[in-house]
C-alpha positions in Angstrom: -42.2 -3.2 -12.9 -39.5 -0.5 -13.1 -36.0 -1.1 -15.2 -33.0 0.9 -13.6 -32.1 3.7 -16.2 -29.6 2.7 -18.8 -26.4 4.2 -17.7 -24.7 7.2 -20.3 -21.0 6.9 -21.5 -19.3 9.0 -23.4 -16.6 7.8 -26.3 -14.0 9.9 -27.3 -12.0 9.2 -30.7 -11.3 11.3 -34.0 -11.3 8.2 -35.6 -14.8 7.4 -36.9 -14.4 3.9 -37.6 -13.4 3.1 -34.5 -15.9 5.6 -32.5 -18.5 3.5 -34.0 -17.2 0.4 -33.5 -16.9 1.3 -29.8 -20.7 2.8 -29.7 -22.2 -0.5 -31.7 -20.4 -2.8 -28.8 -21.8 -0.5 -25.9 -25.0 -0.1 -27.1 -25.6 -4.2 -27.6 -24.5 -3.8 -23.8 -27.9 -1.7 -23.0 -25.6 1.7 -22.7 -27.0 5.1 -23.7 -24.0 6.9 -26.0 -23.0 10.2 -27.0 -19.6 10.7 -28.9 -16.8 13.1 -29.6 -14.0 13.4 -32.0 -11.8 16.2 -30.1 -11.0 17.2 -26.3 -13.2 20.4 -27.1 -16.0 18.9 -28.5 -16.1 16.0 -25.4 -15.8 19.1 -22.9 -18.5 20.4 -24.4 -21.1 17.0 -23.6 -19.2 17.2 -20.2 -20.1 20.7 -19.5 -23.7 19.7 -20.6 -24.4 16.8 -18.1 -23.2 14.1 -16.3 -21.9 10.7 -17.1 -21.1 7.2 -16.0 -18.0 6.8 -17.3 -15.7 8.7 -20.0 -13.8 6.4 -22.7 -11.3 8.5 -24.7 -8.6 8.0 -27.2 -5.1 9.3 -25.9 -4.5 11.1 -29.0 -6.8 13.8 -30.1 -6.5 16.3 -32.6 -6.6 19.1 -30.5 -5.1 17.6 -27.7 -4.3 14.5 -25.2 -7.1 12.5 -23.4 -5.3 13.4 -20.2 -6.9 16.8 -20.7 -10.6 15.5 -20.0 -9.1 13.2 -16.8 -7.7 16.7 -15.2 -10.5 18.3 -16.4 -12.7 15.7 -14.3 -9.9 16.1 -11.0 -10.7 19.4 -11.1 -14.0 19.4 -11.4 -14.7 17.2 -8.7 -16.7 14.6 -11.3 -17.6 11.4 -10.9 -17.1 9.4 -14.1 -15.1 7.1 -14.3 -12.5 7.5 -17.0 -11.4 5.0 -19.2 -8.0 5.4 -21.4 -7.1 4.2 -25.0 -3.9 3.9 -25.6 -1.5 2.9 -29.1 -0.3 -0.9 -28.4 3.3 -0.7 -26.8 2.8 2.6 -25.2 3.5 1.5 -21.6 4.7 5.3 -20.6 0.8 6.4 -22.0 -0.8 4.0 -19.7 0.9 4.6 -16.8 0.8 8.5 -17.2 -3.2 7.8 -17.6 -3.5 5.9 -14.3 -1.3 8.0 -12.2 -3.9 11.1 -13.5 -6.4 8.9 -12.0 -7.8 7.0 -14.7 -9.5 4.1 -13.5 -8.5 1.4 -16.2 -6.7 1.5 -19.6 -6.9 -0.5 -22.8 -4.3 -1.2 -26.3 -5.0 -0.9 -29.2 -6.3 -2.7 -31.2 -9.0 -3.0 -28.5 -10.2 -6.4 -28.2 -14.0 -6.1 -27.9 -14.6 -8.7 -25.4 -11.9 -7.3 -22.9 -13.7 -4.0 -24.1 -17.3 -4.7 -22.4 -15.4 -6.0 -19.5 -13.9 -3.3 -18.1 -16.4 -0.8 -18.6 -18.8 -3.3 -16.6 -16.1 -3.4 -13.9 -16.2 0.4 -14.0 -19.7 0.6 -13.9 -20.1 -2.0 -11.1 -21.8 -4.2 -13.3 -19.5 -6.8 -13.3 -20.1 -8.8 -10.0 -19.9 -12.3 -10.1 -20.6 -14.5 -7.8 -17.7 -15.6 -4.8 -15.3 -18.4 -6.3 -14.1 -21.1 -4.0 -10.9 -20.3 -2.3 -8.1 -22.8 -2.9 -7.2 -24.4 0.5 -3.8 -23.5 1.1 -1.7 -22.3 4.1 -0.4 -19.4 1.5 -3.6 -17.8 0.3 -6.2 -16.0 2.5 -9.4 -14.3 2.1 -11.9 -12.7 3.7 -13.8 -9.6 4.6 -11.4 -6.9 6.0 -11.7 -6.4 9.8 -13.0 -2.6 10.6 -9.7 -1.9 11.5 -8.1 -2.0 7.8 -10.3 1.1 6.7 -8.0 2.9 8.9 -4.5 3.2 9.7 -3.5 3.8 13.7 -1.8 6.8 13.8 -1.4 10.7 13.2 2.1 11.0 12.2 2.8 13.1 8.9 4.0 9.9 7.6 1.0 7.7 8.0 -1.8 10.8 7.1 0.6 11.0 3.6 -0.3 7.1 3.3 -3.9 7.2 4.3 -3.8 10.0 1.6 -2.5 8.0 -1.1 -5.1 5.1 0.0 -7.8 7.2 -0.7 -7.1 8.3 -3.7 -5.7 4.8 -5.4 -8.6 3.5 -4.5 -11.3 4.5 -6.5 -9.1 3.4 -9.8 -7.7 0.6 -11.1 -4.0 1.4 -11.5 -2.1 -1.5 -10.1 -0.4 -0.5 -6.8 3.5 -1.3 -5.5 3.5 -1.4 -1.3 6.8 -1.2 -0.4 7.9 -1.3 3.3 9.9 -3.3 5.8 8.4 -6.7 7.2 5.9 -5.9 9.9 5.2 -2.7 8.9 2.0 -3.5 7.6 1.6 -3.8 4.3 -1.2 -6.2 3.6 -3.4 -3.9 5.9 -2.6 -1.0 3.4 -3.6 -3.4 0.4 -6.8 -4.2 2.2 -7.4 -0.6 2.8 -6.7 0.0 -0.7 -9.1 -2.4 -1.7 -11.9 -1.2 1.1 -12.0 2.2 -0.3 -12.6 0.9 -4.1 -15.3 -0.2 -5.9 -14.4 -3.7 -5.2 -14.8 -3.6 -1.6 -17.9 -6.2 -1.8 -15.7 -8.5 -3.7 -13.0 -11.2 -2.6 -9.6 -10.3 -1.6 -7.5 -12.3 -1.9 -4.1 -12.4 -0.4 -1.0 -14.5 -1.7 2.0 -15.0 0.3 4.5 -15.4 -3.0 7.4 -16.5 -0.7 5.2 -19.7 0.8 4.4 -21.8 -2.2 7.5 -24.2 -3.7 8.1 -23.1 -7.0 6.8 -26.2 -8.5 3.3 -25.7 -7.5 3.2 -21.9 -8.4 1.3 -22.0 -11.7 -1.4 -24.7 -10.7 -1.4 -22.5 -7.4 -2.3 -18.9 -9.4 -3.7 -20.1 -12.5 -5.7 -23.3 -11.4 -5.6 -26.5 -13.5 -7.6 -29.3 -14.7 -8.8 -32.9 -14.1 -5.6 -35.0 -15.1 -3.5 -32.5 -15.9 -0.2 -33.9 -13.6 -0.2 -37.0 -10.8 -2.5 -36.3 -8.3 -4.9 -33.9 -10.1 -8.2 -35.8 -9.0 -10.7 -32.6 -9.8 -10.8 -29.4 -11.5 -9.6 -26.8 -9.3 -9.3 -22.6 -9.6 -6.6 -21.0 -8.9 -6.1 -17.7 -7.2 -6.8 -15.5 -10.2 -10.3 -17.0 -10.6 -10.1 -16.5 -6.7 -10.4 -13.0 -7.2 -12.1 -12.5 -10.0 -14.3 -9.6 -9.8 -12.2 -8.7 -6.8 -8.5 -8.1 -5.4 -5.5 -10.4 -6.0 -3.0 -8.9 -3.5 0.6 -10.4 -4.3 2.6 -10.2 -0.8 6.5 -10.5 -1.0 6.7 -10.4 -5.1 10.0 -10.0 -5.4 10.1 -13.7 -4.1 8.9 -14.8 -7.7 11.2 -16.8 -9.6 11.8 -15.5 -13.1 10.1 -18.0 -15.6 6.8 -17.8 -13.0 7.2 -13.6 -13.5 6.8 -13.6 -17.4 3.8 -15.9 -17.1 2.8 -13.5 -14.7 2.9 -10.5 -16.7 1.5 -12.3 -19.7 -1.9 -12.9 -18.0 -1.6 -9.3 -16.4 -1.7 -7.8 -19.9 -4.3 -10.2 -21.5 -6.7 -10.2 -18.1 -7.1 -14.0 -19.1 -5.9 -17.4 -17.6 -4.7 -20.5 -19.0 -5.5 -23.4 -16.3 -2.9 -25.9 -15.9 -4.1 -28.9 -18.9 -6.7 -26.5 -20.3 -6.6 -25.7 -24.0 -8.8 -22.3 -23.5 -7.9 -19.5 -22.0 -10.4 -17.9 -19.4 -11.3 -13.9 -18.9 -10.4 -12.5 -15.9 -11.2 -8.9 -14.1 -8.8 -8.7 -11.1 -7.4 -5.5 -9.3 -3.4 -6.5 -8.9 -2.0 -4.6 -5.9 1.6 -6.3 -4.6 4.5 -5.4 -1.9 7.7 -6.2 -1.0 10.5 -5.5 1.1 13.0 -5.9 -1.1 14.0 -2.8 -3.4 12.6 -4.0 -6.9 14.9 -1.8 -8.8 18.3 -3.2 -7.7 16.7 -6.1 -8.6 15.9 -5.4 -12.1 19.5 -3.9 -11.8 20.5 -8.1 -10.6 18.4 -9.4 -13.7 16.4 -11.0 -10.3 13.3 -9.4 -11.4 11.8 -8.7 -14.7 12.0 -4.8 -15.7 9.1 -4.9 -17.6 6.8 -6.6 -14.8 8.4 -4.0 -12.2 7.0 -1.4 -14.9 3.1 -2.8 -15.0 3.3 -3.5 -11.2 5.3 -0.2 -10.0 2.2 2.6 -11.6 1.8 4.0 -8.1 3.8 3.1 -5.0 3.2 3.3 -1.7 6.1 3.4 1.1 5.0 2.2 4.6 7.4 4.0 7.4 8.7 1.6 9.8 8.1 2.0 13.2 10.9 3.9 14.1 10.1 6.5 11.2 6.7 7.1 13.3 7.1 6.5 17.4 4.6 9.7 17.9 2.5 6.9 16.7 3.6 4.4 19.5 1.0 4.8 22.5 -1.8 4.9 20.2 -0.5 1.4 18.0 -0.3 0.0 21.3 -3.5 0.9 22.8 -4.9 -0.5 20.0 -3.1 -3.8 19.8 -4.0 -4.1 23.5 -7.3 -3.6 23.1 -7.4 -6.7 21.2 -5.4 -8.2 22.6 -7.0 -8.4 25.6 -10.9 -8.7 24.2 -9.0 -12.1 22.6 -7.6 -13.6 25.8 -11.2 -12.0 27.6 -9.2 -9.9 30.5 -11.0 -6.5 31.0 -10.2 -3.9 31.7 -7.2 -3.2 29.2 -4.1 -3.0 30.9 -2.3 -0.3 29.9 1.0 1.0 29.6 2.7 2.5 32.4 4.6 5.5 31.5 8.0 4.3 32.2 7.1 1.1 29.5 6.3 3.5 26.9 9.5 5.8 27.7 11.2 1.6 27.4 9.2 1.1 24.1 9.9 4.6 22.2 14.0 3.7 23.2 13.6 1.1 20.8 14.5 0.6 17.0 11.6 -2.1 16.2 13.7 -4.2 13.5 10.5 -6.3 13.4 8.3 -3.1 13.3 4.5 -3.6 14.2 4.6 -7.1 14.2 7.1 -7.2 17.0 5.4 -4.7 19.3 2.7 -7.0 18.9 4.6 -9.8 20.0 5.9 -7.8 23.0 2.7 -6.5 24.0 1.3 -10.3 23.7 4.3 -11.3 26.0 3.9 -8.2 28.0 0.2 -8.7 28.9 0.7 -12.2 29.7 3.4 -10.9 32.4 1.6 -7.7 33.8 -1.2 -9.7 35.5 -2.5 -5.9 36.7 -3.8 -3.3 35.3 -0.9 -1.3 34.3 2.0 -2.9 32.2 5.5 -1.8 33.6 8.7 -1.6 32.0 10.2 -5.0 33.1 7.1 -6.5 31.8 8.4 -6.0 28.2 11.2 -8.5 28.6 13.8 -5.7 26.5 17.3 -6.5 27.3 19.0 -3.0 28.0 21.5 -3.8 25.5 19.0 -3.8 22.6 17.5 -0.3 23.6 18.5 3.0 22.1 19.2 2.5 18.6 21.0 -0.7 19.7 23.1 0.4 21.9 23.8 -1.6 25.3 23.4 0.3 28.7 27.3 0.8 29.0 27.5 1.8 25.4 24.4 4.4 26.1 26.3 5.6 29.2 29.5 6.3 27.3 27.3 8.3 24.7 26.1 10.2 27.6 29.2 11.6 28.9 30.3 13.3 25.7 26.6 14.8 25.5 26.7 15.9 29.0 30.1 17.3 28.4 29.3 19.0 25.4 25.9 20.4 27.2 28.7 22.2 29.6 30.3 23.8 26.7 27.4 24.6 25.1 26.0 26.9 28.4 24.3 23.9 29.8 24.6 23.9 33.5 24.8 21.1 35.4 22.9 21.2 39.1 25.2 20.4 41.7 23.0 18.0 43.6 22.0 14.9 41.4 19.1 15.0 39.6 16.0 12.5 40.6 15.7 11.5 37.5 18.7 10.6 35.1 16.8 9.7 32.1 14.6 12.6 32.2 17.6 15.1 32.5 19.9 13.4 30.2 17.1 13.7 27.5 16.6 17.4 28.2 20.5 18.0 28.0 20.1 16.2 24.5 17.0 18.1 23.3 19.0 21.2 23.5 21.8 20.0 22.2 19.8 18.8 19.1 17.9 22.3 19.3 21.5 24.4 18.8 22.8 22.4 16.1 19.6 22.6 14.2 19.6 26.2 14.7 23.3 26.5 13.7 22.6 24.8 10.9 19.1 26.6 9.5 17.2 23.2 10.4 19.1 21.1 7.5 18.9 18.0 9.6 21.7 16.4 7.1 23.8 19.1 8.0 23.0 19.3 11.7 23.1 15.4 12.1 26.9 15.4 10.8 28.2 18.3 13.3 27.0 16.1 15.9 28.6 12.9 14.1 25.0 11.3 13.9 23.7 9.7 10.8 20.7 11.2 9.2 18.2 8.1 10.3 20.0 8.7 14.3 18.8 12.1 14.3 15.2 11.7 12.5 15.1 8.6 15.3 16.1 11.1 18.2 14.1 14.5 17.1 11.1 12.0 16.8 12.0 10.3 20.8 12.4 14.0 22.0 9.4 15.7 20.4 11.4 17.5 18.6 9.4 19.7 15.2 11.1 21.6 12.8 9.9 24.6 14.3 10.8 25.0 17.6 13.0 27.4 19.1 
C-alpha cells in the first residue's frame, strides 16, 4: 500500500519561539518543514525547490513578507502563500491579499484556526456536503457550464474575466458591485469555479429576502428549543458552506446590529448557533455584491465602515448593459439558445437585423435580466424563425436613451443641421433608409468633435452638449473606437 508524500511548507518568522511553535503544530499535522528567519534566507529554500504552501511573518528583519508573495507572482510559482500579520493591522492584511496571498492570519495565531487554513490551502480540508436550509432565499448547487464564462468580448467584460481569474485562486474576500441584472451572482460563481473550492458548496444568500427577525437563525443556524417553533437542530448557511462559498447577494440590505455579528464571525471563522453555548469552526470563502454604493453608505452610518473594510479587499464592477452593447448579439444568442432548448423549439430563432438595430437603441435599466425577459416575450411572439423588431414589444418612446420617437426626431434635426455646417451634404432625393443615414450623419459628427478635441470624450461630449455616459452610449451604438479617423 502506497501513502501520498507528505506535503513541504515553508515558515517564515525571525522570531524563534514562534517559528517553532508553528513547525511543532504542522508537523503533528503530517507536514514536512523547513524554516527561515529573513526574506533572504526563505528565498534561498525557494530558489532551492518547490513547495506547497509558504507561511511568513509580515515583518522580517530584512524586509516585508510581501517580498516573497511578488517574488512568487513573478516567478510563476505555485505555493500557496499564507500571511502573518500583528493583531489590528487591517491595512497589512489587505495589502497581503490584494498581492495574491491566499489567506491571512492575527497574531497571536490561534493554533486551531492555524491547521485550518493551511488544510484549506492545501485542499485537505474537504468535508463532507451540509444539508441546505430550505428557504426561498438561499440556493445552491453546481454552477451551470455557462458561469465559467462570461458572454462577451467587450474590453469591459475581458477586464472582469481578468479579475475572475486571478481572485480566484486566493482567498481574499471579494466586493461585486454592479447594477441589478447585470449579473453579479454569475461572476461570484465564476469566482468560485476557478478556485480551489470549485468541488465544494456554494451557496448563495439573497440578504434582501429574509425578515430581519429570522436573519441570525437563518446564517448561523440554531438549536433544538432555542425560540417557539424550533422542533430540531438546524444549520444555518455558514455551516452550509463550510468548506465552500458563502456568496452574500445585495449586502448592503443588512440591518446594522445583524452586520457586526456578521463581521464578528468573519474574523473568528467560527459560529455561534442560535441557543448553543459553543461556538463552532468554520472555513468559508465570503464573496458579496450590491448595487448600492457601500461608501456613501458608510458615509449614512447605514453600513458598518469596518465590515465594508473586510468585505471591500478586491472589487469587482460589472458594466451594465449599456456600457457593453458590442456585447448584445452574442448575449442574445446565447440566451436564445436556451431559451429555446427550455421551451423544446428548434431551430433557434434568431434575431433579424432590424431587432438588433431595435435592441442596441435601448438603455436596458433592467440590464441582462431584462433582455432576457424580452427575448422570452419575443420568442413567444416570433412563431418563425427569425425574430423581427415588433416582436420585442419596445414602445418607441422608451428607445434611444429614453427618448420618445418625436423627441428622437427633434434631436435629429439639429444633427442633420449641424451635419450641413459641418460639410455634410445632404442628397437631394430621400434616402431609402432614414435610420441608416441619420446614424452615418451622427458618426461623423461624433468623429469631428472627437478629433477637435484630441479624443477627450469629456471634452468632446460637452461641445456637443451630451453627457459623458450619452456619448460612451452613442460611440459604442455607432462602432465608434478611439482610433478611427
Amino acid at each position: 500500500m502506497t501513502h501520498p508524500t507528505p506535503a513541504r511548507l515553508l515558515v517564515v518568522d525571525d522570531e524563534p519561539d514562534l517559528r517553532t511553535l508553528y513547525e511543532l503544530t504542522l508537523l503533528r499535522e503530517g507536514y514536512e518543514i523547513d524554516s527561515a528567519g529573513s526574506v533572504a534566507e526563505a528565498l534561498a529554500h525557494l530558489q532551492a525547490g518547490s513547495y506547497g504552501a509558504v507561511i511568513t511573518d509580515m515583518r522580517l528583519p530584512d524586509g516585508s513578507g510581501l517580498a516573497l508573495l511578488r517574488w512568487l507572482e513573478q516567478a510563476g510559482r505555485t505555493e500557496k502563500a499564507l500571511v502573518i500579520t500583528a493583531f489590528g493591522s487591517a491595512e497589512n492584511a489587505v495589502e497581503a491579499l490584494k498581492a495574491g496571498a491566499y489567506d491571512y492570519l492575527t497574531k497571536p495565531v490561534d493554533l486551531r484556526q492555524f491547521r485550518l487554513v493551511v488544510g484549506s490551502a492545501l485542499g485537505r480540508v474537504a468535508p463532507a456536503p451540509t444539508p441546505v436550509p430550505a428557504t426561498a432565499a438561499a440556493k445552491a448547487g453546481t454552477a451551470p457550464a455557462t458561469a465559467l464564462r462570461l458572454v462577451g468580448e467587450s474590453p469591459a467584460i475581458r477586464a472582469v474575466r481578468s479579475l475572475i481569474d486571478k481572485v480566484g485562486r486566493s482567498m481574499a474576500p471579494v466586493l461585486v458591485q454592479g447594477e441589478s441584472g447585470t449579473g453579479k451572482e454569475l461572476v461570484a460563481r465564476a469566482i468560485h469555479d476557478h478556485g480551489a473550492r470549485a468541488g465544494q458548496s456554494f451557496i448563495a444568500v439573497n440578504c434582501g429576502a429574509i425578515p430581519e427577525n429570522l436573519l441570525e437563525a437563518e446564517f448561523f443556524g440554531y438549536r433544538k428549543g432555542a425560540f417557539t417553533g424550533a422542533n430540531e437542530d438546524r444549520e444555518g448557511f455558514f455551516q452550509a458552506a463550510d468548506g465552500g462559498t458563502l456568496f452574500l447577494d445585495e449586502i448592503g440590505d443588512l440591518p446594522l446590529a445583524m452586520q457586526s455579528k456578521l463581521l464578528r464571525v468573519i474574523q473568528e471563522r467560527s459560529v455561534r448557533p442560535v441557543g448553543a453555548t459553543a461556538e463552532t469552526p468554520i472555513n468559508v470563502r465570503i464573496l458579496s455584491a450590491t448595487h448600492k454604493d457601500l461608501s456613501a453608505e458608510v458615509a449614512a452610518g447605514r453600513f458598518r465602515q469596518d465590515l465594508f473594510y473586510r468585505l471591500n479587499v478586491i472589487q469587482i464592477r460589472v458594466p451594465p448593459l449599456r456600457e457593453r452593447l458590442e456585447d448584445l448579439g452574442l448575449i442574445s444568442a446565447r440566451v436564445l439558445a436556451r431559451i429555446a432548448q427550455d421551451a423544446g423549439v428548434s431551430p433557434t430563432p434568431r434575431l433579424a437585423p432590424g431587432a438588433l438595430q431595435t435592441l442596441s437603441r435601448y438603455a436596458f435599466p433592467g440590464n441582462v435580466r431584462e433582455l432576457e425577459n424580452l427575448l422570452h416575450r419575443a420568442l413567444a411572439l416570433s412563431g418563425g424563425e427569425w425574430i423581427e423588431a415588433g416582436d420585442l414589444g419596445l414602445p418607441d418612446a422608451l428607445l434611444d436613451d429614453g427618448r420618445s420617437e418625436s423627441q428622437f426626431a427633434a434631436f435629429e434635426v439639429p444633427v442633420v443641421a449641424a451635419a450641413v455646417a459641418d460639410g455634410v451634404s445632404l442628397p437631394e432625393e430621400l434616402p431609402a433608409d432614414l435610420a441608416r443615414y441619420l446614424d452615418e450623419v451622427e458618426r461623423v459628427i461624433l468623429l469631428r468633435a472627437l478629433e477637435l478635441h484630441r479624443f477627450n470624450r469629456t471634452a468632446a461630449a460637452a461641445s456637443l452638449g451630451l453627457s459623458l455616459r450619452q456619448i460612451r452610449y452613442r460611440m459604442a451604438r455607432l462602432a465608434i473606437s478611439a482610433g478611427d479617423s
